[in-house]
N, C-alpha and C positions, 0 to 999 in steps of 0.2 A: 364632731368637735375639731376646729380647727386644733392645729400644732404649732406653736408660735416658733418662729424659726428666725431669727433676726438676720440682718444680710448685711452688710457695711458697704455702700455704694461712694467712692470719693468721688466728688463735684471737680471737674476739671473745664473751666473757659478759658477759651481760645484769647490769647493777648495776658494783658495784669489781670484780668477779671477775675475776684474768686471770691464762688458762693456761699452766703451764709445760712443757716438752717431756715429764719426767717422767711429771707426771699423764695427757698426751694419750697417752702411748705406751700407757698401760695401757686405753687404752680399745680394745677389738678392732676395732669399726667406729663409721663416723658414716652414721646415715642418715637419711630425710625430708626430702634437698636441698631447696632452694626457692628461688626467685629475691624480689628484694628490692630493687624497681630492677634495678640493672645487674648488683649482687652477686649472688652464692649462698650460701645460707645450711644447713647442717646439722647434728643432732642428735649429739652423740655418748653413750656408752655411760651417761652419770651425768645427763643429759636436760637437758645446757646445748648452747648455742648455738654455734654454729662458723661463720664468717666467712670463704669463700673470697674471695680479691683481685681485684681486676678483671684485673689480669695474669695470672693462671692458671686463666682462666675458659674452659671451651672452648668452642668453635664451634660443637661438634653439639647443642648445647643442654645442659639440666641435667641430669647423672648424677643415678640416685635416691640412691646410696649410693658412699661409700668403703670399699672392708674391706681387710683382714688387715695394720692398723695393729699395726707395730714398732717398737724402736728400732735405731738405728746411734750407738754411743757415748753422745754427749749430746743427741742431735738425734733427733726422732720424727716418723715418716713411716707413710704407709695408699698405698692400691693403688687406682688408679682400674679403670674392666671391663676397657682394655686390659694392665692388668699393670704398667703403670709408676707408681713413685713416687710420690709427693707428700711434699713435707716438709713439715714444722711448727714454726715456727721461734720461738726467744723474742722474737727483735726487732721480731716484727711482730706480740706480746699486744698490748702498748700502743694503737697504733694503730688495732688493730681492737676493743677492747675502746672504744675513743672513737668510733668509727663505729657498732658498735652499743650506745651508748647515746645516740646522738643519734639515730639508726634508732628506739628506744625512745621517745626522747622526743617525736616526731614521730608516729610512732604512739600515745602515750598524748593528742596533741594533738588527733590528727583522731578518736580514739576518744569521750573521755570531756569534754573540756570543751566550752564552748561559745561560739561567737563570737557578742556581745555587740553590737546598734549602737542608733540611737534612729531612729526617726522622729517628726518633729514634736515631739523634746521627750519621747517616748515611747520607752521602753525597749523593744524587740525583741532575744531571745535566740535562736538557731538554735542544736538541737541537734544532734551528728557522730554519723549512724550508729547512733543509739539512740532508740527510738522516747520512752522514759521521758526522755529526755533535754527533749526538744520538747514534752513537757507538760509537764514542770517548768519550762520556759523559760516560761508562761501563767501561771504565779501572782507571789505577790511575790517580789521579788529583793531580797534582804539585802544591805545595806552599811553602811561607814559613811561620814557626812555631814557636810561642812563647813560645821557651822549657822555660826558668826561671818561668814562669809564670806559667805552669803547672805540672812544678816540686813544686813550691810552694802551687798552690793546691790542690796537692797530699795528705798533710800535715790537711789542712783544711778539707776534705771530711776525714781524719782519724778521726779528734777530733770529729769532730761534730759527725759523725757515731757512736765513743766511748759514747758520752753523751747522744746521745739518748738509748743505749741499755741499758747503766748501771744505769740511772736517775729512771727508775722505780723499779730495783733489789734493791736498795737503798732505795727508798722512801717505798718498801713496810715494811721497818725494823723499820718504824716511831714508837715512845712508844704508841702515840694514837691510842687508840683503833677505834674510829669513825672516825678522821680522815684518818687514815690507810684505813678502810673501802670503805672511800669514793674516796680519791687515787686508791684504787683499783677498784673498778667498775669503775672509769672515764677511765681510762689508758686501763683496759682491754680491753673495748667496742669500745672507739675509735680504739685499736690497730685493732678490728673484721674489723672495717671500714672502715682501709686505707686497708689491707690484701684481702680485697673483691674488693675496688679499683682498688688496681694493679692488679690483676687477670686480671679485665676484662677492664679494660682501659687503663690499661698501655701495659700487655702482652702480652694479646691477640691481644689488635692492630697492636702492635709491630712486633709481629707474622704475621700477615694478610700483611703489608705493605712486609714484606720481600719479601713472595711468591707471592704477586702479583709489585712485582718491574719488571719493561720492560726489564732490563739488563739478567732476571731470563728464559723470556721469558713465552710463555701460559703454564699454568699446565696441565696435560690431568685428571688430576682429581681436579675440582673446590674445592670440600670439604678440603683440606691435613689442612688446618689451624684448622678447629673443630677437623676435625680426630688425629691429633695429641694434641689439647686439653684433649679429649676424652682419650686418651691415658695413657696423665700424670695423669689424674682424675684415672681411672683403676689403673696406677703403686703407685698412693698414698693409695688407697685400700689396695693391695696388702700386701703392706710393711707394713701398720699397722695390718692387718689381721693377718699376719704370725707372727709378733711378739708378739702379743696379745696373738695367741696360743699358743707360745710358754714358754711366760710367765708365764700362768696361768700352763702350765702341768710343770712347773720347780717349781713354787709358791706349786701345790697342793702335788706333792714328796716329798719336803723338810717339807710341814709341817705335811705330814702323816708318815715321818719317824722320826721326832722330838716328836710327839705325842706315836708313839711306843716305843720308847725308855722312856718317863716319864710316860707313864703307868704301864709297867713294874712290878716296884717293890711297885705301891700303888691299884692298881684294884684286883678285886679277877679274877678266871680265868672265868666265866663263863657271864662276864662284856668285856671282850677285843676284840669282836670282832664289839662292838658299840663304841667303843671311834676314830676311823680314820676317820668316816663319818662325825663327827663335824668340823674340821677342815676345810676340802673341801669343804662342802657349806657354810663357812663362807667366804671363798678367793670366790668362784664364785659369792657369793650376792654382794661382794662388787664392781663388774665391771657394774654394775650398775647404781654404784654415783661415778662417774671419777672424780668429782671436791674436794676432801678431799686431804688436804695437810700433813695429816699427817699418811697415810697408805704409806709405800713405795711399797707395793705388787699389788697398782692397777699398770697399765702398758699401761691406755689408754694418760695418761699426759705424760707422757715422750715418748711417739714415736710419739704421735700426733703435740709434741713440736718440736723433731727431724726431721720431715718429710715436718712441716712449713720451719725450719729451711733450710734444703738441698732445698727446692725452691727458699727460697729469695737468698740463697750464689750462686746461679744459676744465679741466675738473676743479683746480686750486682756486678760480676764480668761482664759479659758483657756491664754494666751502664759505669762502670770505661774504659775499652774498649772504647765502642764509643763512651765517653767523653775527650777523647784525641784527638782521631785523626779527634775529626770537627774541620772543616774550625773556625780562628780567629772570624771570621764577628759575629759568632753563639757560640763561647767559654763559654763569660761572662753570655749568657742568660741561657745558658745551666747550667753552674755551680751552678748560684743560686738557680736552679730550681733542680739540683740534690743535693743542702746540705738540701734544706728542706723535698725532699724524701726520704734520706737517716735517717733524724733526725725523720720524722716518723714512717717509716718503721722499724727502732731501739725499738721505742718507743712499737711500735707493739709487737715485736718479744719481747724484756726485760719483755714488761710484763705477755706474758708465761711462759718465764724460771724463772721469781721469783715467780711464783706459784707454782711451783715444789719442791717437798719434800726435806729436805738434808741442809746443810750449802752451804754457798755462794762460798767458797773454798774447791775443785777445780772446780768441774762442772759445775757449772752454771757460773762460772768467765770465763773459756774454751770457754764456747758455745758463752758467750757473747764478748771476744776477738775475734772469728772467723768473724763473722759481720763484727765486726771494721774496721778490716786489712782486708777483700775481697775486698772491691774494690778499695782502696791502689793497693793492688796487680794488679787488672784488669786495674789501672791507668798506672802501671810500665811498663807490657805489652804491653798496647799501646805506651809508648816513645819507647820499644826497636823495635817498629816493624811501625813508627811514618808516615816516606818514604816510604816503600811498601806496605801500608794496602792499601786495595782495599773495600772498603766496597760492591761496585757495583759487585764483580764475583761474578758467578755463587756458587763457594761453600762457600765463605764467606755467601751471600743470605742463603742457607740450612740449615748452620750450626749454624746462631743466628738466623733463623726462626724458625728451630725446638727446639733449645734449651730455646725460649720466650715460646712457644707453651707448652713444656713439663714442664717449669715454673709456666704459669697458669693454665696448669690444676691441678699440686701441690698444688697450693693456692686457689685454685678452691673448693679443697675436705677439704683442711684445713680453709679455714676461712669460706665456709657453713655449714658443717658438723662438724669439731672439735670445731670450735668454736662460729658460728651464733647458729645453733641449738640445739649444746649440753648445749648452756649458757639459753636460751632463753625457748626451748619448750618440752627438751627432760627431763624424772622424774632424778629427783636430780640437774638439775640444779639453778644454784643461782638467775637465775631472772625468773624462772617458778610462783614460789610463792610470791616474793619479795613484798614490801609494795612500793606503787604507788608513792610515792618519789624516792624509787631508780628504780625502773621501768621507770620512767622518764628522772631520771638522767641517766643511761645506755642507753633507748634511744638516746637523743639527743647528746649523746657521741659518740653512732653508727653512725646517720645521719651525725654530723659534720665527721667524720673521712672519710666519704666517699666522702662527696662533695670535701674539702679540696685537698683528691688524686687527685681527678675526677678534679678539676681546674687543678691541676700542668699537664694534659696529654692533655693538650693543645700546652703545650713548648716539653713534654720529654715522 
């Protein structure tokens, strides 16, 4: 004798669809069980969907099929293998007609769209489960754009850019003497911090993510992102090396032949052939101690400042780039994140170029307007080019991964070598011997400026 065992099975169709006992009784069986999660799912006879409850799920696992579905009055029931019952009740269409179209919608989520994010500024699409999906995610990506919005903070990313570069050119002109001092070691050390920062957590990232972006495809050489670090490092050598030389052999003519000429007419003659040699080792002793602001004839400040310089306007302009053209959803996080990198990175660079010998006008005004307006510019860029930028092709990839890459390794050689070690450990610099207050004070000016970076390359 059978054991009546009632089963409460809720009716759930795909879309508004939802079953009344009626319509279920007339269907003979459901079958094509399936599990769905924790649920079961099966077919019945008009090829809609059927919604077993978590309550009347059995133990032995998923029956293939229900059959020799009837009614009893108002209410309609099917037969599981062992013979008993199942009901189907109208109070529980609702219910499960809302569970499976959230089942629906969950699956049309993980099926067909795509999750969206950016790197660097750079749009990356992952496509769910479909191969067509993932190459589509590699071309442009249609939307629309809040040009007002980013015409306006075109303007913002200038000022701010502006007060950071010129804020320490300014401050180092203060009457006080100690507090000058102390402005200047803070400003400088931090600027060493953030400089090391973006090197290697902003750039270089920046760099690594391009070349290994899917749209870019496998590299057949893993290394290209060091390799082309390694590069910039080398071309930053280079350029101060050649200059350096070429300074000092311009430096040591002009002052062997200035010395000729005022010897002249007060040496006797048998005295003239020792007066050129003083000169010369006076200009070579002084490349020594790079940090004196008032020899114009050393020449490791000014290229070392010039060659910081051509890294960051490298980089400020590609900032401004693909700070346009992301996606709205990523705009606002982005911006804020790039006025306070721009504001330190300024802060960085300014307080190089006012250690530099010379009045403030024109040079060092020049160097520190070029900043300003680079990534204005690389912003402008992006609105004329807003609809066709592709950040996912193949040469877009190449061309702001090698130019991050040859960026940090720029910053790489300048804020290790021009300015972590030349301030730090190497003879003449200012905090080799310093007294353990400002040694301290420049420290933690270092530390902060790095962490500081190192947080913002989280967002950018």
């Amino acid at each position: 004798m059978l054991i009546f065992k009632p089963l409460v099975i809720s009716l759930g169709v795909a879309g508004a669809y939802a079953a009344t006992a009626t319509t279920s009784a007339q269907t003979s069986s459901v079958t094509g069980c399936h599990n769905h999660g924790s649920s079961i799912y099966c077919i019945n006879g008009e090829g809609q969907e059927v919604l077993v409850s978590a309550s009347s799920t059995p133990t032995t696992g998923v029956p293939a099929q229900y059959t020799g579905c009837h009614s009893h009055g108002s209410e309609s029931y099917c037969m599981d293998a062992d013979g008993n019952d199942v009901l189907i009740g109208e109070g529980a269409a609702e219910e499960s007609s809302d569970e499976h179209s959230d089942h629906d919608h969950e699956e049309s989520s993980s099926g067909t769209e795509q999750n969206c994010h950016f790197h660097a500024g750079v749009e990356h699409c992952v496509g769910s489960g479909e191969s067509e999906n993932s190459h589509a995610s590699c071309s442009v990506q249609t939307r629309d754009y809040d040009i007002p919005l980013r015409i306006g903070t075109l303007f913002v990313i200038l000022v701010t850019s502006a007060i950071g570069v010129f804020a320490p050119i300014l401050l180092m002109k203060l009457p006080f003497a100690t507090i000058n001092g102390v402005v200047s070691t803070v400003i400088k050390q931090f600027g060493t911090g953030i400089i090391l920062s973006t090197a290697f957590v902003h750039l270089y990232t920046h760099a690594n993510l391009m070349f290994t972006n899917e749209c870019l495809g496998e590299l057949d050489y893993e290394a290209t992102t060091s390799a082309v670090v390694m590069g910039g490092i080398f071309l930053a050598f280079l350029l101060e090396y050649i200059g350096h030389r070429i300074i000092v052999a311009r430096n040591s003519k002009t002052a062997a032949e200035t010395t000729e000429v005022e010897s002249q007419p007060t040496h006797p003659k048998g005295h003239y052939n020792e007066s050129p040699e003083q000169p010369q080792q006076s200009t070579l002793a002084c490349l020594g101690h790079s940090h004196g602001n008032s020899d114009p004839t050393q020449p490791a400040n000014k290229f070392s400042v010039l060659v910081m310089e051509a890294g960051v306007l490298f980089h400020s302009i590609l900032i401004g780039l693909t700070l346009v053209v992301a996606g709205d959803s990523f705009y606002k996080t982005l911006l804020v994140v790039i006025v306070f990198h721009q504001f330190f990175e300024g802060l960085a660079l300014g307080a190089r170029i006012a250690t530099l010998p010379g009045a403030i006008f024109p040079s060092k005004v020049g160097m520190a307007a070029a900043f300003a307006l680079i990534t204005p510019i690389g912003m402008a860029i992006g609105l004329g080019v807003l609809n066709s930028f592709n950040g996912n092709s193949r040469g877009t990839l190449i061309a702001l991964g090698t130019l991050d890459a040859l960026s940090a390794g720029i910053l790489v050689w300048v804020g290790v070598v021009d300015m972590w070690a030349r301030d730090w450990v190497i003879e003449g610099g200012e905090m080799l011997n310093a007294t353990i207050g400002k040694a301290l004070t420049g420290g933690i000016s270092l530390i902060t400026g790095c962490v500081l970076m190192g947080v913002l390359g989280k967002w950018a």
